[in-house]
C-alpha atoms as a printed R data frame, in Angstrom:
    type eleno elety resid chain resno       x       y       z
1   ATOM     1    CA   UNK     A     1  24.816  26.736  -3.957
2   ATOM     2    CA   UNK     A     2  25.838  24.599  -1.097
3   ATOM     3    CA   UNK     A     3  24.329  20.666  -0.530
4   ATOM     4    CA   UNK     A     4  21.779  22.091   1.890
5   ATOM     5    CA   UNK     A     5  20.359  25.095  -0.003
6   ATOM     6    CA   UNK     A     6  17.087  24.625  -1.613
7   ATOM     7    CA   UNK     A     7  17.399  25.860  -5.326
8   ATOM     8    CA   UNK     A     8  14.642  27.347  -7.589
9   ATOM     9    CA   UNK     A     9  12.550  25.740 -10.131
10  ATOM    10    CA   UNK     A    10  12.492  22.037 -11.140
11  ATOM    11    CA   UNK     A    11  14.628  19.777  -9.527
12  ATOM    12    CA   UNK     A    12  17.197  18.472 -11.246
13  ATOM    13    CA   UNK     A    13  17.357  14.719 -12.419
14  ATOM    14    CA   UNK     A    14  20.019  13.896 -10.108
15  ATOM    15    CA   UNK     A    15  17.740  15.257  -7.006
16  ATOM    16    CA   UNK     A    16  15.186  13.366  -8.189
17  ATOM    17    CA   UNK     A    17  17.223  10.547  -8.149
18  ATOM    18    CA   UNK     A    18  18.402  10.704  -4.780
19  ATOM    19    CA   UNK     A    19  15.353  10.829  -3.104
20  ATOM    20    CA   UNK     A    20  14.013   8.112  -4.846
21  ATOM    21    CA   UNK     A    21  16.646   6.062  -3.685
22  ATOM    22    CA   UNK     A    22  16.034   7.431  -0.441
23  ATOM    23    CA   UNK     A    23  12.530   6.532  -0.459
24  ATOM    24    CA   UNK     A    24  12.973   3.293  -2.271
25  ATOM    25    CA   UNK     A    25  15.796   2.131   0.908
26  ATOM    26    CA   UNK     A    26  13.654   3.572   3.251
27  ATOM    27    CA   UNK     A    27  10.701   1.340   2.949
28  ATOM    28    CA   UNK     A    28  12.197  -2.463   3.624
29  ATOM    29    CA   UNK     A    29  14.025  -0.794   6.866
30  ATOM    30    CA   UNK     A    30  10.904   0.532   8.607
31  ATOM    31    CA   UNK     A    31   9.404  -2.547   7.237
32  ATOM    32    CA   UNK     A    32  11.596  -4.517   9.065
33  ATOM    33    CA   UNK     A    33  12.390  -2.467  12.335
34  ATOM    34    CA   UNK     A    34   9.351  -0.537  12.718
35  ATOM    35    CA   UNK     A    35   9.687   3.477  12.735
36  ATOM    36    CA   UNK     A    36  11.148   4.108  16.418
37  ATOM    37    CA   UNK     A    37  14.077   2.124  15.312
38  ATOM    38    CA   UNK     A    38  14.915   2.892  12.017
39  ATOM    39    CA   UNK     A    39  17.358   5.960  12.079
40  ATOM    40    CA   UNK     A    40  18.042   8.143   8.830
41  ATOM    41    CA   UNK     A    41  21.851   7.537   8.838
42  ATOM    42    CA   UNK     A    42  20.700   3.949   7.850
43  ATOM    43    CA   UNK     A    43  18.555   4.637   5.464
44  ATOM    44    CA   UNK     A    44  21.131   7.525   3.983
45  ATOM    45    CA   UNK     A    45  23.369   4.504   3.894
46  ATOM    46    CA   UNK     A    46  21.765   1.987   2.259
47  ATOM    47    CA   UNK     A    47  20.692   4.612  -0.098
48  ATOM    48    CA   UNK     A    48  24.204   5.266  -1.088
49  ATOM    49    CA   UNK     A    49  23.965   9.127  -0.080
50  ATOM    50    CA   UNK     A    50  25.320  11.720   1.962
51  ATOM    51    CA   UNK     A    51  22.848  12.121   5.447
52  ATOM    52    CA   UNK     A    52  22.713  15.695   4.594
53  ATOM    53    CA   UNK     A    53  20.548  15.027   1.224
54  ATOM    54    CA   UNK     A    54  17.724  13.157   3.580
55  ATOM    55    CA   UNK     A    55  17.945  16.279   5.714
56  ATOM    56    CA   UNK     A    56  17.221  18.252   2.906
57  ATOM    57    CA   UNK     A    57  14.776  16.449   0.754
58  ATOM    58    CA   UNK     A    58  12.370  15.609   3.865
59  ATOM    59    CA   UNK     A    59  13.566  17.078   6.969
60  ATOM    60    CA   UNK     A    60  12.824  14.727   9.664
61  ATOM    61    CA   UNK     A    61  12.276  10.587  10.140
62  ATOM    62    CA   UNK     A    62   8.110  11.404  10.635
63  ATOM    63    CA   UNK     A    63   7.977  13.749   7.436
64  ATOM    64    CA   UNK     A    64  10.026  10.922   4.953
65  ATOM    65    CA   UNK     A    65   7.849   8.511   6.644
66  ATOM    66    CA   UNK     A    66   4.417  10.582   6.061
67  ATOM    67    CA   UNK     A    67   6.168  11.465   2.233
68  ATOM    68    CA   UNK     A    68   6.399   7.389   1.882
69  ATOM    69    CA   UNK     A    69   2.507   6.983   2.864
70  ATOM    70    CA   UNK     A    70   1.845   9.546   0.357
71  ATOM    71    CA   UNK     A    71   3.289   8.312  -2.318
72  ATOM    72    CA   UNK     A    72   1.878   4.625  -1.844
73  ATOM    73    CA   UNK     A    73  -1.605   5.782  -1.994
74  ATOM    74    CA   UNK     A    74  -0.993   7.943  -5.219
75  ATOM    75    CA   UNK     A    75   0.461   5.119  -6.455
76  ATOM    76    CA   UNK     A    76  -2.322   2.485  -5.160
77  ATOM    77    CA   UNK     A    77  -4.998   5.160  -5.734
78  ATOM    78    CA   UNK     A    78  -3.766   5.279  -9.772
79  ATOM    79    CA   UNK     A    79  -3.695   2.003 -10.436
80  ATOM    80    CA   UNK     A    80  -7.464   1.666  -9.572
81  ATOM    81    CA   UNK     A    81  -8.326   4.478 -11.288
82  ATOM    82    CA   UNK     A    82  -6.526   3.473 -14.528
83  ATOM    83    CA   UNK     A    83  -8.634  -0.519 -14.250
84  ATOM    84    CA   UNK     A    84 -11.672   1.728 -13.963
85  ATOM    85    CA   UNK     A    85 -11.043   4.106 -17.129
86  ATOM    86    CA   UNK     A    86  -9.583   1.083 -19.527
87  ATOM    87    CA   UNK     A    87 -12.394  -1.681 -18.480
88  ATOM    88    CA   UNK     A    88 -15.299   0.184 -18.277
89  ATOM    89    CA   UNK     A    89 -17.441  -3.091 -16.830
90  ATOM    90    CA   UNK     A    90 -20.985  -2.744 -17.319
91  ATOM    91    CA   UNK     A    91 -21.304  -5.878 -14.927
92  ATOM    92    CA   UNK     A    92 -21.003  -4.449 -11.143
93  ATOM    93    CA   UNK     A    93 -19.429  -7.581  -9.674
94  ATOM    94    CA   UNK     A    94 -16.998  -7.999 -12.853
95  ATOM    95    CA   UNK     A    95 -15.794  -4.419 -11.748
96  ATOM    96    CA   UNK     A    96 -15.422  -5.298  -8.133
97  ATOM    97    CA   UNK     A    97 -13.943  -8.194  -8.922
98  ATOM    98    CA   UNK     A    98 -11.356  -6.370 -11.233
99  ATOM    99    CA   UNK     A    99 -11.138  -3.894  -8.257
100 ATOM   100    CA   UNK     A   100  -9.695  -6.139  -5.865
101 ATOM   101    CA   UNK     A   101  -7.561  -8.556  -8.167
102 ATOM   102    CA   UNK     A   102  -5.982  -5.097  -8.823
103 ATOM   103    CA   UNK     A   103  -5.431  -4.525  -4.802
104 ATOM   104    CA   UNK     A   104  -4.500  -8.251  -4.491
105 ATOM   105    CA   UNK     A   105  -1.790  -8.019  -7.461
106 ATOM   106    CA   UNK     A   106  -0.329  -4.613  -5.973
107 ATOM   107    CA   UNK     A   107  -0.067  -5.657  -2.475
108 ATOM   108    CA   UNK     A   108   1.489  -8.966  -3.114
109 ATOM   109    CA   UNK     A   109   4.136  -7.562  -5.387
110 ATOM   110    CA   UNK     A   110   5.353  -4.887  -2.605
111 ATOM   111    CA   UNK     A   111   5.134  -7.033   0.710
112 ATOM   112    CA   UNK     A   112   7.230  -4.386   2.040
113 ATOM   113    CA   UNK     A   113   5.100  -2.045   1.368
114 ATOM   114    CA   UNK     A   114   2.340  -3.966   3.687
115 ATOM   115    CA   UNK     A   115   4.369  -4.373   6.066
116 ATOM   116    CA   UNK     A   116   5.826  -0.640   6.064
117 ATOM   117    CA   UNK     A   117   2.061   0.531   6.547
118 ATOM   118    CA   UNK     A   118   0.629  -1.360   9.064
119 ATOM   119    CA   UNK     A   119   3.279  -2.833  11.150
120 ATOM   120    CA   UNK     A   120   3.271  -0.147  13.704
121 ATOM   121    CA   UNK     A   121   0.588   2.372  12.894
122 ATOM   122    CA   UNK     A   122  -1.341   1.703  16.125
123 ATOM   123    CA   UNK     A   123   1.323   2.385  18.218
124 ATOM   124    CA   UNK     A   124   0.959   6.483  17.408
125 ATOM   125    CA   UNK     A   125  -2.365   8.167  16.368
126 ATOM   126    CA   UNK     A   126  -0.967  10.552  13.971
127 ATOM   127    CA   UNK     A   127   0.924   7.769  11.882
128 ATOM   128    CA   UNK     A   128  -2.246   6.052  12.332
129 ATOM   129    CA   UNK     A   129  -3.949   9.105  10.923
130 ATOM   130    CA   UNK     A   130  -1.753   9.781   8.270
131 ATOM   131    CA   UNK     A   131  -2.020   6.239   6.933
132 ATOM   132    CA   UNK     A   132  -6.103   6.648   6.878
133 ATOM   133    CA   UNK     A   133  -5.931   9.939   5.240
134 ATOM   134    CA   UNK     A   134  -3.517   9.254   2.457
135 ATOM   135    CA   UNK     A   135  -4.266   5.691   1.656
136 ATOM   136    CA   UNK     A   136  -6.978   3.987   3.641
137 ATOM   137    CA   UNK     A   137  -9.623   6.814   2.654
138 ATOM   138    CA   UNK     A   138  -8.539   7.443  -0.575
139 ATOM   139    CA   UNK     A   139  -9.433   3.462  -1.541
140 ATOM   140    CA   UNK     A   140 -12.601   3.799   0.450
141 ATOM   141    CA   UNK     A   141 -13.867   6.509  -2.046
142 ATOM   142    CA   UNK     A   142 -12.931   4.060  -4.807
143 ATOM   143    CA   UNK     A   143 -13.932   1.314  -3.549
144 ATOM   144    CA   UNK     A   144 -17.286   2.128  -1.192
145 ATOM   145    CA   UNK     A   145 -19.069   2.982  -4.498
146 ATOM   146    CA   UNK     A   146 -18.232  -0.203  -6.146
147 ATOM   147    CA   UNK     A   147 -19.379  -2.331  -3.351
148 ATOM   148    CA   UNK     A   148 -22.472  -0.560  -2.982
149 ATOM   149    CA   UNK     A   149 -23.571  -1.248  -6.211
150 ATOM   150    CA   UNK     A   150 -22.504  -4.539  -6.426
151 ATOM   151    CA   UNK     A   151 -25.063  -5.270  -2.871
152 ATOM   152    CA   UNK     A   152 -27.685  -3.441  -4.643
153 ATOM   153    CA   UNK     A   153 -27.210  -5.888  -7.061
154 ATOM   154    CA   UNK     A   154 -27.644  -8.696  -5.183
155 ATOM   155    CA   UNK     A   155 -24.218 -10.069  -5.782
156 ATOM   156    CA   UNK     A   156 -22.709  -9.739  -2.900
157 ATOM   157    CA   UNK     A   157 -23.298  -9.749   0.929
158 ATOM   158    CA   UNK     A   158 -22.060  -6.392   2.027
159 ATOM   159    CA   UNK     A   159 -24.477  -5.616   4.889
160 ATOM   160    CA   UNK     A   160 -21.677  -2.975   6.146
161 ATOM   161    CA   UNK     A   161 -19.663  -1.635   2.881
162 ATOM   162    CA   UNK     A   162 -16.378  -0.131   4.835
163 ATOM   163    CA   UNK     A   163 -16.457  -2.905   7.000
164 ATOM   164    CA   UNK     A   164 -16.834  -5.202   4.161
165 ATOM   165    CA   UNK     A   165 -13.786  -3.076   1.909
166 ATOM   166    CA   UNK     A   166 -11.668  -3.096   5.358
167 ATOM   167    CA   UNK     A   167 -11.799  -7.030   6.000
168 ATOM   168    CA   UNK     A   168 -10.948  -7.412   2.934
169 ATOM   169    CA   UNK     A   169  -8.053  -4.472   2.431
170 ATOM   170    CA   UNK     A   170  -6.631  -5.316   5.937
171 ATOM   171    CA   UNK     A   171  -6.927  -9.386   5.732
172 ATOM   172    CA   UNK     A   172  -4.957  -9.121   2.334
173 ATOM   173    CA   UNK     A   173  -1.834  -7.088   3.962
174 ATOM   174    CA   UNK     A   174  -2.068  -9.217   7.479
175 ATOM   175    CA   UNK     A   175  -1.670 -12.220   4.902
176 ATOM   176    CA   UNK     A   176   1.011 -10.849   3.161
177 ATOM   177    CA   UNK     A   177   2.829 -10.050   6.663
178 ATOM   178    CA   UNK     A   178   2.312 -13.549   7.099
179 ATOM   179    CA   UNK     A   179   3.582 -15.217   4.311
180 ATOM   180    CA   UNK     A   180   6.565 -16.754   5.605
181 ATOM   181    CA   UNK     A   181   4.404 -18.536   8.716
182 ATOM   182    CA   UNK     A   182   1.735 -19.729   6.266
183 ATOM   183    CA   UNK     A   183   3.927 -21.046   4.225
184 ATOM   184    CA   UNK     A   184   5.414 -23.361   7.001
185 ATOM   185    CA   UNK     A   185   2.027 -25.383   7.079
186 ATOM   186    CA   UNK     A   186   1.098 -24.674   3.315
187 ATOM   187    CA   UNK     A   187   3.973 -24.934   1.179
188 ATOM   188    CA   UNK     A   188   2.568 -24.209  -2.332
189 ATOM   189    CA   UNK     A   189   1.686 -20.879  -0.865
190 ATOM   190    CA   UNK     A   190   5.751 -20.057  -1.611
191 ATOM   191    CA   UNK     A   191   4.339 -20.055  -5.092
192 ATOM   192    CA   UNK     A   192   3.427 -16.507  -5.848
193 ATOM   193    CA   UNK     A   193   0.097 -17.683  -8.712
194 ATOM   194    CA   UNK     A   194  -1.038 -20.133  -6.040
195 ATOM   195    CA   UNK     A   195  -0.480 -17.429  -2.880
196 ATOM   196    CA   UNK     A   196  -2.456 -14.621  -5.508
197 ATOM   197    CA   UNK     A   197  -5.199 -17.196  -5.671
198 ATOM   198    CA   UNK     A   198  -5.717 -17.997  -2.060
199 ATOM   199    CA   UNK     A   199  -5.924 -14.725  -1.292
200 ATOM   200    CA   UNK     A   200  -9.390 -14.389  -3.512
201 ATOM   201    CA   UNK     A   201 -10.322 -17.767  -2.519
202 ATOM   202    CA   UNK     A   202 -10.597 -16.584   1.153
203 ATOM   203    CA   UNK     A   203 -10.855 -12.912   0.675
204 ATOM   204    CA   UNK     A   204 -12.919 -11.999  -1.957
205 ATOM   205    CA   UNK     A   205 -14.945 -15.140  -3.178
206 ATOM   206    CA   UNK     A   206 -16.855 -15.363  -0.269
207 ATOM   207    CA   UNK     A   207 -18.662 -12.093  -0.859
208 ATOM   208    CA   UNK     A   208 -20.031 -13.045  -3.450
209 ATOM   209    CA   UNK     A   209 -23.573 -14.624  -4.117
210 ATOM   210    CA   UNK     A   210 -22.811 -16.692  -6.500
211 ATOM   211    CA   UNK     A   211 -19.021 -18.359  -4.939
């Protein structure tokens, strides 16, 4: 079988492998150049494999790109569902509170990933699309319920609950893109415990009733 012929069956580890690290290099270059200028040879590159295996694995710069947004929300979308199953909160605002540290603690530890997802969606409605599809709506339905609840409640001020969960999902990535610049006029954000923090101290405490 050549390099560009599609076997049968299960991958094999070493496929796996390589598009893994083609994923895995592909995300801090369109994080830093935006899609339009991010080519494949330098992702293939940095990945440490031949250009044909990208053409193989994912056929085009869009479909690695849409592959990438797909596997971020699986990812995202697993993490929340794992907090839910393990804490089991009776307490509504406990759980929404869990909810977003969980958010909060996977953003902050990928800033690439922020960046890679909203650095140049609006710039083409599919990508835009794609990005609402795979991640956006998948944290909605996880997160919509929650926030409900918690406003029934009375714990929260949610008069809007996707407006709410966007504010809050979109002002934790724009900080994140922003890290660098707010750290200029707030050093002890460079601190990633005191950077965590601020992010629920002007993100997510403010929502709620009781500070």
């Amino acid at each position: 079988m050549t390099q560009t012929e599609r076997g049968r069956g299960r991958p094999r580890k070493n496929e796996i492998d390589s598009v893994q690290a083609i994923m895995a290099s592909a995300v801090p270059i369109f994080a830093a150049k935006g899609f339009d200028a991010t080519n494949l040879r330098e992702i293939a590159d940095d990945a440490g494999v031949n250009m044909a295996l990208v053409s193989y694995n994912f056929g085009s710069k869009l479909e690695l790109w849409k592959r990438i947004i797909e596997t971020i929300g699986q990812r995202i979308e697993a993490t929340q569902t794992s907090l839910a199953q393990t804490t089991g909160f009776s307490d509504s605002g406990a759980a929404l509170r869990a909810a977003m540290s969980a958010y909060i603690g996977f953003m902050a530890a990928r800033p690439d990933i922020a960046r890679f997802m909203v650095r140049d969606i609006d710039h083409d409605p599919e990508r835009a699309q794609w990005v609402y599809e795979h991640v956006t709506r998948r944290l909605l339905d996880q997160f919509l319920p929650l926030i409900a609840r918690t406003s029934a409640d009375g714990a929260i001020r949610a008069a809007h609950p996707e407006m709410t969960f966007l504010q809050f999902a979109f002002g934790t990535a724009a900080c994140i893109m922003r890290r660098d610049r707010l750290t200029q006029d707030s050093p002890d954000l460079g601190n990633d415990g005191r950077f965590r923090a601020a992010l629920h101290e002007t993100l997510v405490d403010p929502l709620f009733i009781d500070g």
